[in-house]
N, C-alpha and C positions, 0 to 999 in steps of 0.2 A: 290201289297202291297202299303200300303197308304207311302208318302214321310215325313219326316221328315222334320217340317217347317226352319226358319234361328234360330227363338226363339228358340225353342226345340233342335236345336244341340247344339247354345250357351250355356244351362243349362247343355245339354250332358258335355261338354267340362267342366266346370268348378266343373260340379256333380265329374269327374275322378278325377280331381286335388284334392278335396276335402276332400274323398273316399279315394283316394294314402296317404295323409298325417295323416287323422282323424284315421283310419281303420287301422292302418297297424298292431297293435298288438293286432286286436280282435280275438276272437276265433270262427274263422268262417270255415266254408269246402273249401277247397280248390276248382277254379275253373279256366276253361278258356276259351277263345273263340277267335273266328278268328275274321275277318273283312267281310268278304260277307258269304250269302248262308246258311243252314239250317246244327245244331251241333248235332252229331251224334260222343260224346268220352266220355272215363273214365278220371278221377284225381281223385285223394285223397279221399278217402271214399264216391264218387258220382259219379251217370252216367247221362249224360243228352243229353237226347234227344227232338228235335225241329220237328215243323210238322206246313204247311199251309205259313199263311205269314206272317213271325218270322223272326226278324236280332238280330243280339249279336254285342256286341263292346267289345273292350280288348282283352289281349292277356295275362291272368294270369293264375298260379298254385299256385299262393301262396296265402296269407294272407290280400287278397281285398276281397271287394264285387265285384259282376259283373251285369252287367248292360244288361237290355234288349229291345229294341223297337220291338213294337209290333205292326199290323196291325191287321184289322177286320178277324179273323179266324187264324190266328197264334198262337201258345203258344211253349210251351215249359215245356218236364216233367223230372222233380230230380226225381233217384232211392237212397236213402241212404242204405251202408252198416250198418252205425251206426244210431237210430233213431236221427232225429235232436226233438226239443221241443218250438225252438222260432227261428217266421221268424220276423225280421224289413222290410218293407217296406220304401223306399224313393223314391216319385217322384222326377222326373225333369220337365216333361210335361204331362201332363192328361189332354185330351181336355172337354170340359162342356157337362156331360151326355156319356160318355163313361165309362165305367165299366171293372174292371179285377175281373177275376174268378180265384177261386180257385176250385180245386178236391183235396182233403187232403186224403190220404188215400181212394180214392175215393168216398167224401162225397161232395155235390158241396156247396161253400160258394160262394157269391160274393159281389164286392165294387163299387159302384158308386161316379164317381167326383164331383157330382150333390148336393151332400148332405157333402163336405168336409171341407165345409165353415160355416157350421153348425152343424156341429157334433163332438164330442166332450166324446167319453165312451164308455161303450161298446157295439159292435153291435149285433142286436137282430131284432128279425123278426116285430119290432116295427117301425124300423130306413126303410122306405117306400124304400131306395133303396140300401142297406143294406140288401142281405136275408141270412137268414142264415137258412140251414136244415139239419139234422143229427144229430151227437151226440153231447150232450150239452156241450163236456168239451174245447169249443172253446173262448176266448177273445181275441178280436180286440179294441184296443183305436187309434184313432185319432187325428192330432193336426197339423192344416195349419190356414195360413192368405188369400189364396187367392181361389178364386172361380174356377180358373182352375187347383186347386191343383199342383200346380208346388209347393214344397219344405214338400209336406204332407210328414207327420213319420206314418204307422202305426204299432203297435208293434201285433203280434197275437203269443200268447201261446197256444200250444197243448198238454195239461199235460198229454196226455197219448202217447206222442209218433208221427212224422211222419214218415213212411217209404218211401210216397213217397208223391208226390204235381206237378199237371198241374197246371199252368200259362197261360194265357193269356186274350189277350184285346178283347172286343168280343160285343164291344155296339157302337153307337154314330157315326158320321160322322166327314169329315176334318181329320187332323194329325193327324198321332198314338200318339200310349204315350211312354213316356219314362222313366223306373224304374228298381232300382234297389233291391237285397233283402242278407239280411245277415242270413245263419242260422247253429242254435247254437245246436250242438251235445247233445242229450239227453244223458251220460254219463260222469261216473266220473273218471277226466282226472288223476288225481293221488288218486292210492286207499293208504289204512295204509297197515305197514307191520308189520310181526312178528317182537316182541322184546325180546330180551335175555339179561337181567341186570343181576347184583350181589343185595344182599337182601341190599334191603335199601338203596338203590342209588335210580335215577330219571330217567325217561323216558318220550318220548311223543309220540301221532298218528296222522296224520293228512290225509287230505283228500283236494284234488282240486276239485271243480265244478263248480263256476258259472263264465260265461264270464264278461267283465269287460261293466258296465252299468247296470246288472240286482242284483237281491237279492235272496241271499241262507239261511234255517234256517237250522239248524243243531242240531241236538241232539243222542248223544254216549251212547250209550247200553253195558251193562259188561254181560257175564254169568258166571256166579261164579257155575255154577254147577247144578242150577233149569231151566233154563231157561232164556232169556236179560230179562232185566229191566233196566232203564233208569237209566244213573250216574245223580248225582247233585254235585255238587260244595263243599267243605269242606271234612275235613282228609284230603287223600293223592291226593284228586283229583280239577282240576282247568279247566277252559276252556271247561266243558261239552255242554254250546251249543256254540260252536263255533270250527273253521274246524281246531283244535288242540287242543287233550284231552293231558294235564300234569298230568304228574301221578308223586308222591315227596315221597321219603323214602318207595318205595312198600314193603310190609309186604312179611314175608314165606304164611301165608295164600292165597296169591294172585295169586301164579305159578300154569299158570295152567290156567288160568283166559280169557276169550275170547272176544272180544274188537268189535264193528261195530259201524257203523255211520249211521245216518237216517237223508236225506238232502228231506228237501222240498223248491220247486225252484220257484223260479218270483211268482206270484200270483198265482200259481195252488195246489193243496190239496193232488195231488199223491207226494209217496214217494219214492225217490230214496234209497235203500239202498244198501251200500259198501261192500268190502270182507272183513271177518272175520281176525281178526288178532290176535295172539296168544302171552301171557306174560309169559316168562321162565324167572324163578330168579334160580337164583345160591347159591347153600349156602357159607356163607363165611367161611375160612381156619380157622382151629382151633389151634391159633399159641402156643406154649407148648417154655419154656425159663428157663434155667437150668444153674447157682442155679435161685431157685425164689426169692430169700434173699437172703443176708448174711452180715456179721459184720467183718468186717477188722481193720487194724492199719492204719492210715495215711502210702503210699506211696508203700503200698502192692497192688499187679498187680492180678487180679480176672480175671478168665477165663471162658466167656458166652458160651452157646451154644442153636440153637434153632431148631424147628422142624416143620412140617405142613405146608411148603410153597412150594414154588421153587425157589424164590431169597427173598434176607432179608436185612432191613436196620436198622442201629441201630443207635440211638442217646439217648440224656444227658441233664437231666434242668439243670444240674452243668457245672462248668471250663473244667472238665476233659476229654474230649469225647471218647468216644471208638472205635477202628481201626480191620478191618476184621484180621481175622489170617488165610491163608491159598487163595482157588480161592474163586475170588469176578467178575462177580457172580460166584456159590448164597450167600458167605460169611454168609455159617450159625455158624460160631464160629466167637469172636471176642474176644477181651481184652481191660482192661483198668487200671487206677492208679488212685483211685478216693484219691484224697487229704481229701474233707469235704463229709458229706454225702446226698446223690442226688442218679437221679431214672433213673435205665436204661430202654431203650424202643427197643423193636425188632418190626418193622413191616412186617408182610410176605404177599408175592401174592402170587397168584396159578396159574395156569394154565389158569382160565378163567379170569383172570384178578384180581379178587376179593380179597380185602386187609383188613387184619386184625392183630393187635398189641396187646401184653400184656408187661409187665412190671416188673422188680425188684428192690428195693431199696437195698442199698448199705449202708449199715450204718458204720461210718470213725469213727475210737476211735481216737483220738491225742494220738502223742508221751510223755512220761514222757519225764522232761527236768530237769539239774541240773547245779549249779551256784559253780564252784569250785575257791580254793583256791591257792597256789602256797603252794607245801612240802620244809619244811627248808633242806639246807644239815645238812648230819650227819658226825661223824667222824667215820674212821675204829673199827671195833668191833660194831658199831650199829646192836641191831637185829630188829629194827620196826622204822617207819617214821609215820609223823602224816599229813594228807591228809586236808583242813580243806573244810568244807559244807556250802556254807550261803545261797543258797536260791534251792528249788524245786517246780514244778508245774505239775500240772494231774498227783498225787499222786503218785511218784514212794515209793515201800515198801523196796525195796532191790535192791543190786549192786551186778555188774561181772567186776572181773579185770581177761585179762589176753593178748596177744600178747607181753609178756615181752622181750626184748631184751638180757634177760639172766635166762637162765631158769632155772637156780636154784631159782628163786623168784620163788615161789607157786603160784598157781591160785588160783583165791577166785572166788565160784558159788554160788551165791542169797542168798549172804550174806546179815545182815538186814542194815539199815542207821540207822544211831545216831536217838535218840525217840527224839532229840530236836533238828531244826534248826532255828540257825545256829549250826554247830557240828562238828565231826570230825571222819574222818574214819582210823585208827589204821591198817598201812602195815607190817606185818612180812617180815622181811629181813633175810637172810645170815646173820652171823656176820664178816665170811671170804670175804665178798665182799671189792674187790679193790676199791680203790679210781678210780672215772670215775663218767658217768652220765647213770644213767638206766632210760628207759621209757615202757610203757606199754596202754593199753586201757580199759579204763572203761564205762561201761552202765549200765542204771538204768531200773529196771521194775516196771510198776502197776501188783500189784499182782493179782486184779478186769478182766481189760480186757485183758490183756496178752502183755500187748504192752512192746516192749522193745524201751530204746531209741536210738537215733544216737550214734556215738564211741564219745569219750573225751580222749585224750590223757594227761597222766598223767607221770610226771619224776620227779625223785630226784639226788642227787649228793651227792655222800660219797668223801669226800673232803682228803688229801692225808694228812700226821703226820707230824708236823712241824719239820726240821731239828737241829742235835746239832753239833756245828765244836768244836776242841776240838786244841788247837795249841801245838806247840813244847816247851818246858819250857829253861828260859836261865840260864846258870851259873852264880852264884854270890860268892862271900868272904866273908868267916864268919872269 
């Protein structure tokens, strides 16, 4: 085996520092290797085997490139479990007119240092040391400043695929070479998955492919039932070429619906495409709200109740808000006291998550209100007292007297109010009533919406017969 000059290890050494820090989060196959002697082991979706006279450096399974020096008749062959599609190339040392070969799939390419300094595209059976023969779906670019190709890139894609690739240096005299190679899994590293929304909600798919340095194009296929056809951008849909399709407000027409990806990679014209991915929507709960209306007085308590969900929330554009009656969850009944009128809201979910609200308005009549007077007393034998009216508002028609303190006072029910206020409402009394102070409660109704008003306490005072003293008379002479 040829020796490894002082140059060539230098470059070795600082290629790993290099490679350790640059490389650590590419998406490369994991590899490794010892320090003396010919590789013969598995890692990470690769096997690689060495033959002739071949050394390896490092000592990796993970997330580097790995480097190889090579002597005249040495190589080294990758088995991929998964097909790789792009190797990089990085010299450290390539001596002048030494050449590394490829067998790709066993097709033989090979690269001369000879032509590193001048070349610059793609190689082709033009490029005198440079040959390439087999199948055409091969690109190699080039790019160095030095003629002994110490720090050359070259990048080669194989759009269809490598299962496997010998390596080795196989031209030229003096010190081997020393190079390394990074290569990039022909598969997509995150496919899309089924999605199961509610109608009219959003969703999205995506998809991983490309390593970091190279270019993916992407383009999202739907079958809606005939067959894919390509999405485009606009309606419900966003991000069609690119590696996350947004889907916004998905329709009921859409369940159902079958989703893929078509990634074309680096510069090559084959098409990767993804696993199928399937869109289930849900229909939303068909929420039911009982009364759906209705027309109250100010201060009266309305009792909701609702249906088609599994739990439920209820809220108010008004002051008044409404409180579960009973277990919460699901609090499908609630109550409230609406003062003015404002609109109740039940929201329900279901089971699959999916939420949907309906609505009742509450319509608040105001209370009738009335502006009383003070009753004069009367004196015993009174049989009526006189009530007086001066002001009324939200139309009451007629008055209720009754909780009297003595109930020989009659009750009066929706009796009318004086036709003219201010006014006066005329009390029948007892005439037998004692002297004291009687009270009782009055309320006014709109006779339109039915409202009655708050109580009004109302008294009079039958005032007691003024006293006669009568004295003893004195004797006098006539």
């Amino acid at each position: 085996m040829k020796q490894l000059s002082f140059l060539s290890r230098f470059f070795l050494i600082v290629m790993l520092f290099c490679f350790a820090h640059y490389y650590a989060n590419a998406q490369i196959y994991d590899q490794v290797f010892n320090t003396s002697g010919t590789a013969n082991f598995t890692c990470a979706n690769v096997t690689v085997t060495s033959s002739g006279d071949a050394a390896y450096y490092g000592n990796w399974c993970g997330a580097q490139p790995y480097l190889i020096g090579s002597g005249s008749g040495g190589s080294f062959t990758y088995t991929f479990s998964v097909p790789v599609y792009n190797i990089r190339v990085l010299t450290s040392a390539m001596d002048y007119g030494e050449e590394i070969e490829f067998y790709i799939n066993g097709v033989h390419y090979a690269l001369s240092s000879s032509n590193l300094s001048t070349f610059n595209g793609t190689c082709s059976s033009a490029n005198a040391n440079c040959t390439i023969t087999g199948s055409g779906d091969l690109g190699v670019a080039l790019n160095t400043t030095t003629t002994t190709g110490a720090g050359a890139q070259v990048d080669i894609e194989y759009c269809s695929g490598i299962n496997s690739i010998t390596v080795s240096e196989n031209t030229g005299s003096g010190y081997g070479s020393v190079f390394s190679f990074l290569f990039y899994p022909i598969s997509i590293a995150q496919q899309p998955i089924n999605s199961a929304i509610c109608l009219l909600s959003n969703t999205s798919l995506s998809v991983a492919m490309c390593p970091s340095g190279l270019s993916c194009l992407y383009q999202w296929q739907v079958n809606a039932g005939s067959g894919f056809a390509n999405v485009t951008n606009g309606g419900v849909y966003s991000g069609a070429t690119s590696a996350t399709l947004n889907i916004s407000g998905a329709t009921s027409s859409m369940n159902g619906y079958i989703y893929r990806c078509k990634i074309t990679y680096g510069a090559c014209t084959s098409v990767l495409t993804s696993n199928n991915a399937a869109l289930t929507l849900y229909a939303l709960p068909t929420i039911s709200i009982s009364p759906s209306s209705a027309t109250v007085c100010a201060g009266q308590v309305v009792n909701f109740s609702a249906s088609g969900a599994s739990s439920y929330l209820w809220t108010t554009n008004g002051p008044n808000s409404p409180s579960c009656v009973g277990a919460n969850p699901p609090c499908s009944t609630a109550s409230a006291t609406p003062s003015v009128t404002q609109t109740y809201t039940v929201t329900g979910t279901d089971a699959n998550g999916c939420v949907a609200n309906t609505s009742a308005v509450v319509t608040v009549n105001p209370l009738p209100t009335i502006s009383l007077g003070s009753i004069a007393s009367v004196c015993p034998g009174a049989s009526s007292v006189s009530l007086p009216v001066t002001a009324v508002s939200n139309s009451p028609g007629t008055y209720s007297i009754s909780n009297w303190n003595n109930t020989s006072i009659g009750n009066v029910t929706n009796a009318s109010l004086p036709g003219s206020i201010p006014g006066a409402i005329t009390i029948n009394i007892p005439s037998n009533l004692t002297p004291g102070t009687y009270t009782g409660t009055l309320t006014v109704k709109n006779g339109s919406t039915g409202c009655i008003s708050n109580n009004y306490t109302i008294s009079f005072t039958v005032n007691a017969p003024p006293g006669i003293s009568i004295t003893t008379p004195i004797a006098v002479c006539v």
